[in-house]
C-alpha positions as CSV (number, residue, x, y, z in Angstrom):
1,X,0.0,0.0,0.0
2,X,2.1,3.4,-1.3
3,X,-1.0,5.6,0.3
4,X,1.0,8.8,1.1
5,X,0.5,10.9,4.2
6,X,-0.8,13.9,4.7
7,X,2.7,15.3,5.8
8,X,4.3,14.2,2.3
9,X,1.4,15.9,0.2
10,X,1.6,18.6,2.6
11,X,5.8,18.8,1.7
12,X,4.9,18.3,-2.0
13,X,2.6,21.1,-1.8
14,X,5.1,23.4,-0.6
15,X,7.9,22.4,-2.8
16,X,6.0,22.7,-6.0
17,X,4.6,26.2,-4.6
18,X,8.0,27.4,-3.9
19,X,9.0,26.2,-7.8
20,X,6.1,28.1,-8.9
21,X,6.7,31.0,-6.8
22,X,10.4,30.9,-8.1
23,X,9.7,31.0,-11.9
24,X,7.3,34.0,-11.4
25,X,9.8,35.8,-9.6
26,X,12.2,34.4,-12.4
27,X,10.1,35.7,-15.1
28,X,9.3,39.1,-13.5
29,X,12.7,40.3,-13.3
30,X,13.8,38.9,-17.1
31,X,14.0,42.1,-19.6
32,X,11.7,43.3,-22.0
33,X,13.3,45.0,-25.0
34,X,10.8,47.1,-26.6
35,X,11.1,48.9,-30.0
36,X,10.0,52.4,-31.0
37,X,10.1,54.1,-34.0
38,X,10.8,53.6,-37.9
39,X,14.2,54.0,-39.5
40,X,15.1,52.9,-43.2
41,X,16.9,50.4,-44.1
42,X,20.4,50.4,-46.2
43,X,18.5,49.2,-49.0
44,X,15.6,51.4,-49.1
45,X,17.5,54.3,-48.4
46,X,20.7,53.4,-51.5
47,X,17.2,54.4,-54.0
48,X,17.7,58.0,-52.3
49,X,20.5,60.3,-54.1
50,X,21.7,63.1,-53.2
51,X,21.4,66.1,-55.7
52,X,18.9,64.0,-57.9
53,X,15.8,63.0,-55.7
54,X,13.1,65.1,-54.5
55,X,10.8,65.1,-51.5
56,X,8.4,63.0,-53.3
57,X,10.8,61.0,-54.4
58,X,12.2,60.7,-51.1
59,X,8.9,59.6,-49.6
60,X,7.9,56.8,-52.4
61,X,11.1,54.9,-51.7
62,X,11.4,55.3,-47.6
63,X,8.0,57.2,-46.4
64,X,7.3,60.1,-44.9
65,X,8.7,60.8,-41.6
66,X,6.7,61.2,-37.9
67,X,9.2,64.6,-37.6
68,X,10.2,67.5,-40.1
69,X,12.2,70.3,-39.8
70,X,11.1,73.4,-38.6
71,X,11.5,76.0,-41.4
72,X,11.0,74.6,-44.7
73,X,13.1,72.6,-46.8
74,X,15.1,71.7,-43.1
75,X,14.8,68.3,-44.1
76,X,13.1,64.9,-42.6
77,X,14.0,62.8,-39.3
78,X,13.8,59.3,-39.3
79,X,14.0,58.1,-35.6
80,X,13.9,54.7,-34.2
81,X,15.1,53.4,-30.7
82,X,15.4,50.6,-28.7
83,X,14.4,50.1,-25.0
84,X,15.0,47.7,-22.3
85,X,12.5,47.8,-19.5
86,X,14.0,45.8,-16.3
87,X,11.2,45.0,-13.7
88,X,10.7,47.8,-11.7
89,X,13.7,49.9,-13.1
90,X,13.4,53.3,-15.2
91,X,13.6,51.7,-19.0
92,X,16.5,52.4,-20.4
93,X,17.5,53.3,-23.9
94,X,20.2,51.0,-25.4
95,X,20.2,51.7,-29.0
96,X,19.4,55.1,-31.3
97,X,19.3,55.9,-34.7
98,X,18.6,58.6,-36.8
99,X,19.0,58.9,-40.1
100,X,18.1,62.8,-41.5
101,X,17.6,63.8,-45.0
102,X,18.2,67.3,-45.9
103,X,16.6,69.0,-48.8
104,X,18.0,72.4,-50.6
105,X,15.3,75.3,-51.2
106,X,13.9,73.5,-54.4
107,X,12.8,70.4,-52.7
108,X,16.0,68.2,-53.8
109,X,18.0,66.2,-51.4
110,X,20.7,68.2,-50.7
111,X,22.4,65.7,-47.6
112,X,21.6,62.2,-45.9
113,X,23.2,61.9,-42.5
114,X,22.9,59.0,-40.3
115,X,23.8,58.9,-36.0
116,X,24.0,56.8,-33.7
117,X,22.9,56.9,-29.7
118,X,26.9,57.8,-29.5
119,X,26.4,60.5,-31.6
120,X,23.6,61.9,-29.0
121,X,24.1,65.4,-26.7
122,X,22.3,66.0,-23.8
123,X,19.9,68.9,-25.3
124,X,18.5,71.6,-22.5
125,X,14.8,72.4,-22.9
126,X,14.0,76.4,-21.9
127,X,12.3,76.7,-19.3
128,X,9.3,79.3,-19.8
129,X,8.0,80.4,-16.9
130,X,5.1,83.3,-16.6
131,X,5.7,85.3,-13.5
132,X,2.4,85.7,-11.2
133,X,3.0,89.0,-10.0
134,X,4.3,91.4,-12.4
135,X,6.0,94.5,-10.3
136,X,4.0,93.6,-6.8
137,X,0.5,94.1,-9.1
138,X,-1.4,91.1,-8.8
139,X,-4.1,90.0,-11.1
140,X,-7.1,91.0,-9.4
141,X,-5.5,94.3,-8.4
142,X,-5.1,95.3,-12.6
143,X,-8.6,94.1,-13.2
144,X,-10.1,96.2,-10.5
145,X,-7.6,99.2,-11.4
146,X,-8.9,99.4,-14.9
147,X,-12.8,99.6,-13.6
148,X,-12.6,103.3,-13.9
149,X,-10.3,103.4,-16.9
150,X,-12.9,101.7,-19.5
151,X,-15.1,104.1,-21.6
152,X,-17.6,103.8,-23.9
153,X,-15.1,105.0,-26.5
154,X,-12.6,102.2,-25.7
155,X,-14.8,99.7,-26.7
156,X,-16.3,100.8,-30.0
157,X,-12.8,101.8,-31.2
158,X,-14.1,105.6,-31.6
């Protein structure tokens, strides 16, 4: 008779909860490599040249890109990156690249560049800030100030 007692199922019981409980924990802390972005590839991008194709050019063989230039004719950014989130860690970035295609005032490619996360500089944003109280007047005080100041003249432009 191999009947088991209820201390061995108990033991089992624990040992194959503690297994369990070890792979989640296992699985919870293995990285998760997520990708963002498009960036063409070698062979997309060889059917761009430089002097010779235009924007639209340009977009048939690699697309449009999700950022432009400011002003016009600054050119397109092609940006893709690579992330590693790590359980309860900030994600990190690993990898970076940006390839940007410059265009000349008619629309021609005039340059194709292409960096790396290496190639990266730490960029600092301005900070724009609106006072609250300009020259110890507050808000309410200039609203109530100018009570007396408003005519009928003011406001029909006469």
């Amino acid at each position: 008779m191999s009947s088991k007692t209820a201390a061995q199922r108990l033991a089992q019981k624990i040992a194959l909860s503690a297994v369990l409980a070890a792979m989640l924990v296992t699985a919870g802390c293995s990285a998760i490599y997520r990708n963002h972005g498009y960036v063409p590839n070698d062979e997309d991008l060889a059917q761009v040249e430089v002097g010779k194709s235009t924007q639209q050019d340009v977009a048939y063989a690699i697309g449009r890109p999700s950022t432009r230039g400011l002003l016009q004719g600054a050119g397109w950014f092609y940006v893709g990156s690579r992330w590693k989130h790590y359980g309860a860690r900030a994600p990190e970035e690993i990898e970076r690249e940006v390839v940007a295609v410059s265009f000349d005032e008619a629309g021609v490619v005039s340059n194709v560049e292409r960096y790396g996360l290496e190639d990266g500089e730490v960029v600092v944003l301005s900070r724009r800030v609106t006072k609250t109280n300009i020259k110890g007047i507050s808000v309410v005080r200039e609203l109530l100030g100018s009570i007396g100041r408003v005519s009928a003249g003011t406001l029909t432009g006469d």
